[in-house]
C-alpha positions in Angstrom: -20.1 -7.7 27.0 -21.2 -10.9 25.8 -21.9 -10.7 22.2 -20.2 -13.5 20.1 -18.3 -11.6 17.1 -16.6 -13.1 14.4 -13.5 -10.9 12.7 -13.0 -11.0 9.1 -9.5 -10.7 8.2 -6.4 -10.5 10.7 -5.2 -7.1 9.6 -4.3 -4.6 12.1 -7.5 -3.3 12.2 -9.4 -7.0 13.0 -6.9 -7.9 15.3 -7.3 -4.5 17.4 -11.0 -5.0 16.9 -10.8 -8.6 18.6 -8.4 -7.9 21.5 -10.2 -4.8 22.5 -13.4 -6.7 22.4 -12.3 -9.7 23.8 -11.0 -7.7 26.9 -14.3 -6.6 27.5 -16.0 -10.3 27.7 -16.7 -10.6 24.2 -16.6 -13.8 22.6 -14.5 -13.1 19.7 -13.5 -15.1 16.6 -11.5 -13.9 14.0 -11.2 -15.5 10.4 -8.3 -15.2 8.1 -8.0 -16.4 4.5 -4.3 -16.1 4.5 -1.6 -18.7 6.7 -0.1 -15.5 8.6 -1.8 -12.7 10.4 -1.1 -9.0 9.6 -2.9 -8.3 6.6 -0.6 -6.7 4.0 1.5 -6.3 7.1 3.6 -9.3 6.2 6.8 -10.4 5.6 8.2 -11.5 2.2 11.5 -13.1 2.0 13.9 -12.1 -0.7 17.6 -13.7 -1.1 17.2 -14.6 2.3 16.4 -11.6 3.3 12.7 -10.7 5.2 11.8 -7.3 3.9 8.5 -5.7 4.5 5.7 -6.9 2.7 3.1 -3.9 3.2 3.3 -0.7 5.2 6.7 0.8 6.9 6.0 3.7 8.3 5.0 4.0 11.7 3.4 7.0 13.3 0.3 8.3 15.6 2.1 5.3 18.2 0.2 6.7 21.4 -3.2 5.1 19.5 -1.5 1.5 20.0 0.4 2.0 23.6 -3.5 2.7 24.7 -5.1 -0.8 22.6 -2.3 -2.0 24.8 -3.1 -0.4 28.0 -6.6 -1.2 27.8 -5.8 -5.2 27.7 -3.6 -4.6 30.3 -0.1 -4.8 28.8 2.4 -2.3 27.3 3.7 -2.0 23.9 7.2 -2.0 24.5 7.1 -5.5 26.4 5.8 -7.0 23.1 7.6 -5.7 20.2 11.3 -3.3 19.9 10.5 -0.1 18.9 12.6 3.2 18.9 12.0 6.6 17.4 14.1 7.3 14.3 15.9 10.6 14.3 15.8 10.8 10.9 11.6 10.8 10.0 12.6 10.8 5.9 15.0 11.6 3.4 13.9 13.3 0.3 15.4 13.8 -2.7 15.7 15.5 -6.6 17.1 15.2 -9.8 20.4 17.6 -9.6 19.3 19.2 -6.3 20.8 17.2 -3.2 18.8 16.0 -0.8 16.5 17.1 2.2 16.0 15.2 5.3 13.6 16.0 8.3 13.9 14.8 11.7 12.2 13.8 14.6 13.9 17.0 16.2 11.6 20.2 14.9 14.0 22.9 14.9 16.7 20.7 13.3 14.0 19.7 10.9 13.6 24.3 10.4 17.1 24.6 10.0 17.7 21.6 7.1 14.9 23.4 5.1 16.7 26.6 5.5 19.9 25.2 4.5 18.2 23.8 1.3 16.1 26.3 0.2 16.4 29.4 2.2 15.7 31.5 5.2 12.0 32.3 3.8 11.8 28.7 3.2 12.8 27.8 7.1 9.9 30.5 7.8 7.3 28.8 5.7 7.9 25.6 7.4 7.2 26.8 10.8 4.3 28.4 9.5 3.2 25.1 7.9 3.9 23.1 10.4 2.0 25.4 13.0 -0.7 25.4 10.6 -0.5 21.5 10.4 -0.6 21.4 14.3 -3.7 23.5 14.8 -5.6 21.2 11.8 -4.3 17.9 13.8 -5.5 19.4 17.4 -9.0 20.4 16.1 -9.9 17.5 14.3 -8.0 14.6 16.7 -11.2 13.7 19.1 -14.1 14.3 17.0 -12.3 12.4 13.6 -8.9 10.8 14.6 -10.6 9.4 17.5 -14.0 9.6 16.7 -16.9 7.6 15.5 -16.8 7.8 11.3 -20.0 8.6 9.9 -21.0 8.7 6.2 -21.0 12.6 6.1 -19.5 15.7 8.1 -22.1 16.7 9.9 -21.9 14.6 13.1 -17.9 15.3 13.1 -19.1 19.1 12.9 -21.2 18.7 15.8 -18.8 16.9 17.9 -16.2 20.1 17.2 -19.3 22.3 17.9 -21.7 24.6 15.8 -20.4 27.9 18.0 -16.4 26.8 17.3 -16.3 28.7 13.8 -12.9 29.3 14.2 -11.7 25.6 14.4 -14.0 25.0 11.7 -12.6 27.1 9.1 -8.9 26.4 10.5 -9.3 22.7 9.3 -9.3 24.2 5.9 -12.0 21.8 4.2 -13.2 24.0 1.1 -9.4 24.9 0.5 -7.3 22.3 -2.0 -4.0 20.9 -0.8 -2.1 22.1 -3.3 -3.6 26.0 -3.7 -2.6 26.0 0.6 0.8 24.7 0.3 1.5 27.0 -1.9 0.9 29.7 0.6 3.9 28.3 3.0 6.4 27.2 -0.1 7.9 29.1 -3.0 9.7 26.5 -3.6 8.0 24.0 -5.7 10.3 21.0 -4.3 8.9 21.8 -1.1 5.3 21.8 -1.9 6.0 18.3 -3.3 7.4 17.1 -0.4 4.5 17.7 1.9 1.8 17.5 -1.2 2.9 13.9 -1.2 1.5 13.7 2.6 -1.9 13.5 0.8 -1.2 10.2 -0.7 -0.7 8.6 2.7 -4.3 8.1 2.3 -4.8 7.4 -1.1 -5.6 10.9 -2.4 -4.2 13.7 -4.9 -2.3 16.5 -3.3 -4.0 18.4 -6.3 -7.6 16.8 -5.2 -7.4 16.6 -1.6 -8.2 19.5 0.6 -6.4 21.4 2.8 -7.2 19.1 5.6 -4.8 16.2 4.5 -2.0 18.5 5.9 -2.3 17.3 9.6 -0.8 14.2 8.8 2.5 15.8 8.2 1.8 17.0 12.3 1.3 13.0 12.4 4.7 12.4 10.9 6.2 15.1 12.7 5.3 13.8 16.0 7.3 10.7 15.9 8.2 7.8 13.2 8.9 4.7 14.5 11.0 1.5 13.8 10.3 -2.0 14.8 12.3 -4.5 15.1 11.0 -7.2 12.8 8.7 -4.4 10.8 4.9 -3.6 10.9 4.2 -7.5 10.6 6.1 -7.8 13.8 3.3 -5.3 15.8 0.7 -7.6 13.9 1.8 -10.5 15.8 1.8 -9.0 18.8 -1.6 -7.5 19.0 -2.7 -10.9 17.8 -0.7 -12.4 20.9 -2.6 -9.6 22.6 -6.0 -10.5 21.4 -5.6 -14.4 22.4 -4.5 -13.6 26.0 -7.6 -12.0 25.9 -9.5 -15.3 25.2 -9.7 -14.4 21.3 -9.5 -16.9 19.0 -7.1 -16.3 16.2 -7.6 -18.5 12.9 -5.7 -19.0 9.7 -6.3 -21.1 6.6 -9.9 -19.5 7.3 -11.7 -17.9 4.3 -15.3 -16.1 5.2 -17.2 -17.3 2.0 -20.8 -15.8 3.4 -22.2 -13.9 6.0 -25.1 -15.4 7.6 -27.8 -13.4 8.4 -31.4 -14.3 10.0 -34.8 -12.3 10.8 -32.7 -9.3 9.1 -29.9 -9.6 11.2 -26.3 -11.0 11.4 -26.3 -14.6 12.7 -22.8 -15.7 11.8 -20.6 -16.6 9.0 -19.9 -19.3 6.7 -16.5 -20.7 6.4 -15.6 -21.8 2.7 -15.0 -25.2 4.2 -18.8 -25.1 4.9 -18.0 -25.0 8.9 -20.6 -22.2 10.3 -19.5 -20.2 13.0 -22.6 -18.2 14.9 -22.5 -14.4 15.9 -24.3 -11.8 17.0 -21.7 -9.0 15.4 -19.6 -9.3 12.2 -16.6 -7.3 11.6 -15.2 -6.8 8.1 -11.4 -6.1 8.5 -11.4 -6.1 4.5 -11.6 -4.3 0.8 -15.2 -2.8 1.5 -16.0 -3.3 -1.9 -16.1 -7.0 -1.1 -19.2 -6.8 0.3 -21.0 -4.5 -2.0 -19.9 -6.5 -4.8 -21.3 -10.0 -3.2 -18.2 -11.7 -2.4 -19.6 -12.7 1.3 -22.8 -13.4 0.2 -26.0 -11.4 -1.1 -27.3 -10.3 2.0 -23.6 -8.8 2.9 -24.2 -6.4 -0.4 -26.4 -4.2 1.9 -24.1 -3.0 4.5 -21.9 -0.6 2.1 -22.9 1.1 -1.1 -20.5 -0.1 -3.8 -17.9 2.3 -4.5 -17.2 3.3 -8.3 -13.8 3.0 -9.6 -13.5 6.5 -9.8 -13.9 7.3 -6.5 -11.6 4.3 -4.7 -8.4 5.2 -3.3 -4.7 5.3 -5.0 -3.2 2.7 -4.7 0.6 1.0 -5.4 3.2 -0.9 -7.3 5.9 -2.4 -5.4 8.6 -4.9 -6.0 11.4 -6.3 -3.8 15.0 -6.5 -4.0 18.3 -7.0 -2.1 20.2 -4.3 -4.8 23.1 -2.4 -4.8 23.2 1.0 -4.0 24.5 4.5 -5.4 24.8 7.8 -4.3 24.2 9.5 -1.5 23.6 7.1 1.5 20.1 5.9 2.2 18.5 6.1 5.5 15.2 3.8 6.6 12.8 6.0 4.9 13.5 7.7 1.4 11.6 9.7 -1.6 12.8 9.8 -4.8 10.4 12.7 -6.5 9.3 13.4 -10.2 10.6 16.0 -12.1 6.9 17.5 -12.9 4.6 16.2 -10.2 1.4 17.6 -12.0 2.1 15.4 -14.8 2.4 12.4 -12.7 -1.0 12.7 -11.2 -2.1 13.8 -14.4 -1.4 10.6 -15.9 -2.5 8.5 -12.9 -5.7 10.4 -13.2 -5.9 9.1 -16.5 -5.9 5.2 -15.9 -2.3 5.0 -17.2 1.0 4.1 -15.0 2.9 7.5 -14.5 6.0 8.0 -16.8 8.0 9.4 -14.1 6.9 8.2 -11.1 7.5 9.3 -7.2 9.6 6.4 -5.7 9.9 5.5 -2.4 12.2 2.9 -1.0 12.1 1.4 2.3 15.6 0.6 3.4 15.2 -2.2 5.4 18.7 -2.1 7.2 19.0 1.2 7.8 17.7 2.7 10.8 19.2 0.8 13.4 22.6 2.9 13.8 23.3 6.7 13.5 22.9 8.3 10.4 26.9 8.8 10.6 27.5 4.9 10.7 24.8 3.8 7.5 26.2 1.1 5.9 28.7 2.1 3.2 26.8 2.6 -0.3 28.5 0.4 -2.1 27.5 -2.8 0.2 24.1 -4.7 -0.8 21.1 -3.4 1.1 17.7 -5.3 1.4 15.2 -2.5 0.1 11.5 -2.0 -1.1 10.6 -0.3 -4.3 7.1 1.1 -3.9 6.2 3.5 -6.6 3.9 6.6 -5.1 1.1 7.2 -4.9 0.7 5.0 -1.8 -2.4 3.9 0.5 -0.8 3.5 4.0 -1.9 3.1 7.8 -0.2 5.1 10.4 
C-alpha cells in the first residue's frame, strides 16, 4: 500500500489507524492539535499526583494484542498490564456493597450473597444471555465494517440465521429485558448502567447493549501508567512503523481536488498532501465546517438530540470514608428513572450515578487496599458516561 494518509487527531483510534497502515507501506501522517497524544486518554496532574484524564476502564484487550501482532510486536513488551480480580465495586444508599470479579462463579456467588439465590440464578441466565448476544454479533459488528444501517451487518450474520438474529434482542429495550433476569431493582441498575458505556439510556437502548457486560466480564485491565500509557505506546508502535507522529498540529481544512481528498491544511498554513484522510475526531466537526466546507459532506450533521451522553468529571487527591475502595467503583441513585429523566430533559441530574476511579487501588490484593482513612488520588466522573473499551 502506498497511499499517503494524513490522521487527524492522536486518539486511540488515529494512532491504531496510522500504525496499522503504516505497517502495510502506507505513508502515514498524523496531525494533533494538542502537545500530548492520546486523545482524552491523557494525564492530568493533581497535587502531584497524575490521575487519569479520560477513560479507565480497560476491556475487549485481545483487539489491541492483535494491532500489536500485526506490526510485529506484543503488548505486554510496551506497556504493564494485569487483569484485576476485582472488575468493579458497586454500591447503595443503606445496602452494602456488591462487587464482581474477573472469576465468573465468584462473581454468581457475591450476587447470591447480596440479593439471593434467585438472584445468583438470574445472573447466570443474564450473563449466558449476554454471552450468546456478544458471540453473534462479534465478527459482523465488533469486528466488522460499520455501515450507516443494519442491513449489511444482517447479511454478514446471514438472512437463513433467524435464531442469532432474534437472540441479539434489537426490538427489545434494555431495561424491559433486564427485568426478566432481576427482581431486584439494584441489580437491574447495575447492569442497566452497561448501556451508558456507550452513551446511551438503559431505558432507551435495546436489548443489544447487554453484551458489553460479556465484554466486561471477559477481563478488565489495569495499566501501569493508565489508558494514556497504551496511547504512547501504540504511537511508539505507529513510528517504528515509519509513521509520523505530530503535535502542536491543528488540521484547520481539508483539501480536496477534482472531488476528491488531496490533503490537509495545517492552521499554520503548512499543506500536507494525501490521498486518504482520517478523522480521529467529534464527527460533528466536520458536518458543522470546522475543517473546511468541502469536509461538511462526508457526515450528515447530527442533531442535539440524537448525540451521545456524555460526562462531568473533576479531579481530586481526597480523603476517603467507608467501606474501602477498589480501582473501579459506582456509587448509584436512589431512583435511576428519575435520573435519566432529568438528563433527558437538558438539566444536570439531582442525584446522579457517580463513579470514581481510584487511581491507587488496584495494584495489591483487595485484602491489602490502602487503609481508608489515608488520602487516595481519585476521579469523580458523574454517569452517564461515553467510554472506549
Amino acid at each position: 500500500m502506498s497511499a499517503r494518509v494524513v490522521v487527524i487527531g492522536a486518539g486511540i483510534g488515529g494512532l491504531t489507524s496510522a500504525a496499522l497502515l503504516a505497517a502495510r507501506g502506507a505513508d502515514v501522517t498524523v496531525c494533533e492539535k494538542e502537545a500530548w497524544v492520546g486523545g482524552k486518554a491523557r494525564r492530568v496532574a493533581v497535587d502531584g499526583a497524575a490521575i487519569d484524564g479520560g477513560p479507565t476502564v480497560f476491556t475487549y484487550r485481545a483487539v489491541f494484542d492483535e494491532v500489536f501482532a500485526a506490526c510485529g510486536a506484543r503488548l505486554e513488551d510496551h506497556v504493564n498490564v494485569k487483569r484485576a480480580e476485582v472488575i468493579a465495586r458497586h454500591a447503595w444508599d443503606d445496602s452494602g456493597h456488591l462487587d464482581l470479579f474477573a472469576d465468573a462463579e465468584r462473581s454468581a456467588d457475591a450476587v447470591g450473597a447480596f440479593a439471593g439465590a434467585e438472584a445468583a440464578r438470574g445472573y447466570r441466565a443474564f450473563t449466558a444471555e449476554a454471552q450468546r448476544i456478544f458471540e453473534v454479533l462479534e465478527d459482523p459488528f465488533l469486528r466488522g465494517d460499520k455501515a450507516s444501517t443494519p442491513l449489511p451487518m444482517m447479511w454478514r450474520i446471514g438472512p437463513w440465521k433467524m435464531g442469532d438474529m432474534l437472540a441479539m434482542r434489537p426490538f427489545d429495550g434494555m431495561w424491559n429485558a433486564l427485568g426478566e433476569h432481576f427482581k431486584d431493582q439494584r441489580l437491574r441498575q447495575l447492569f442497566g448502567r452497561y448501556a451508558t458505556y456507550c452513551g446511551s439510556s438503559p431505558f432507551a437502548a435495546p436489548a443489544t447493549l447487554m453484551l458489553i457486560a460479556h465484554v466486561e466480564a471477559r477481563g478488565v485491565w489495569l495499566i501501569e501508567g493508565g489508558i494514556h500509557a497504551l496511547a504512547k505506546a501504540i504511537a511508539g508502535l505507529a513510528e517504528r512503523q515509519g509513521a509520523r507522529v505530530r503535535t502542536n498540529a491543528t488540521v484547520s481544512e481539508v483539501l480536496t481536488a477534482q472531488g476528491r481528498t488531496s490533503g490537509v491544511r495545517l492552521a499554520s498554513g503548512e499543506v500536507i498532501p494525501a490521498d486518504i484522510v482520517i478523522c480521529n475526531g467529534d464527527p460533528g466537526a466536520l458536518a458543522t465546517g470546522r475543517l473546511g466546507e468541502a469536509a461538511t459532506r462526508a457526515v450528515p450533521a447530527i442533531p442535539p438530540a440524537k448525540r451521545s451522553l456524555s460526562a462531568l468529571v473533576w479531579y481530586a487527591h481526597a480523603r476517603t470514608e467507608g467501606f474501602d475502595l477498589t480501582h473501579h467503583n459506582v456509587f448509584f441513585s436512589r431512583d435511576y428513572a428519575a435520573e435519566f429523566r432529568e438528563i433527558g430533559s437538558g438539566t444536570t441530574p439531582s442525584e446522579p450515578t457517580v463513579y470514581v476511579c481510584a487511581i491507587d487501588r488496584g495494584s495489591r490484593s483487595s485484602s491489602t487496599l490502602l487503609p481508608m482513612e489515608t488520602f487516595t488520588p481519585i476521579r469523580l466522573r458523574r454517569e452517564p458516561d461515553a467510554r472506549t473499551p
